[in-house]
N, C-alpha and C positions, 0 to 999 in steps of 0.2 A: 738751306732749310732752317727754319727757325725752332728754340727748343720749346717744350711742351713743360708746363707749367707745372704739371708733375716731377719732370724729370728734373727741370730746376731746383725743386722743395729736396729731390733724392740728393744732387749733387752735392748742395746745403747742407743737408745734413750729415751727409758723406763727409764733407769737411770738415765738419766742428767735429764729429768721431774720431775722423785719422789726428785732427788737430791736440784732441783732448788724450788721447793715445800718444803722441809723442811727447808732451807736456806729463804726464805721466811717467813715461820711460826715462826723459832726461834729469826727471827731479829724485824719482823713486830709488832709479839704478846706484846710482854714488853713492847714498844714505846708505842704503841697506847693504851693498857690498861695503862699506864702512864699517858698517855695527857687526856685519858676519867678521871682518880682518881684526876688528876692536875685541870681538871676542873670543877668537884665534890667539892674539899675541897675549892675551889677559889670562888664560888658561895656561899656554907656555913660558909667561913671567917675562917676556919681553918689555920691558917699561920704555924704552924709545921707541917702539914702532907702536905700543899703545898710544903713545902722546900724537904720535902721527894721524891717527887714525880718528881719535877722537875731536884732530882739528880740524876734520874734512868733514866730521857734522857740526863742527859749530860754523862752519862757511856754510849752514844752511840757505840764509836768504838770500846768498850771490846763487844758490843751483838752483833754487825756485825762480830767482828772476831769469837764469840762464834757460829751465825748462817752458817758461812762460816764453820768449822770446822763442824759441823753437817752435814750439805751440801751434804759436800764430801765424810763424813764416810757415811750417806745414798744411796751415787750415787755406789760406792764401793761396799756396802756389795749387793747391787740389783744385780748388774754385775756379781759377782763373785756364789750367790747363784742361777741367772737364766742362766747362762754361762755352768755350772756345767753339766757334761752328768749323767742324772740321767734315772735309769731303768723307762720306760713307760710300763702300762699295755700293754697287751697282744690283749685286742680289739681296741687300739690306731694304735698298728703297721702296716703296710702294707705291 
C-alpha cells in the first residue's frame, strides 16, 4: 500500500520535531545541569568542583555539535522507520 501524501508531510514533520527535541535535550541538559552544579559548589565555597563545573560550559560548542549530531541521527532513523511500507493488520485496511 502506498503512503498518502498527507501522511508523508505528518511523518516529516514528525521528524524534524523529535529531531529538534532531542537536539535540544542533548545541548540544553549538560549546560544547565552545569550552571545548577556551578552554582551549588559557588554557594558551598567549593573552588575545585566549581572549576569543574564551569569547564563543562566552556566545552559549549563540542555539546552543540554533539546535540546537532543526535539531532539529525533522531530526525533520520524517525523518517526512514515511519516512511517504511509495513504490512497493516487486516481490520485497519479498507
Amino acid at each position: 500500500m502506498r503512503n498518502s501524501a498527507g501522511r508523508i508531510v505528518g511523518v516529516i514533520l514528525y521528524g524534524i520535531v523529535a529531531g529538534f527535541a532531542a537536539a535540544a535535550l542533548a545541548t540544553l541538559g549538560p549546560i544547565l545541569s552545569a550552571a545548577l552544579f556551578a552554582w551549588i559548589f559557588a554557594s558551598m565555597g567549593w573552588k575545585q568542583a566549581l572549576d569543574l563545573a564551569t569547564g563543562v560550559i566552556s566545552l559549549y560548542v563540542f555539546i552543540v555539535g554533539l546535540g546537532l549530531i543526535i539531532g539529525v541521527t533522531v530526525c533520520i532513523r524517525v523518517w526512514i522507520t515511519r516512511l517504511r511500507n509495513t504490512p497493516r493488520p487486516l481490520a485497519m485496511q479498507k
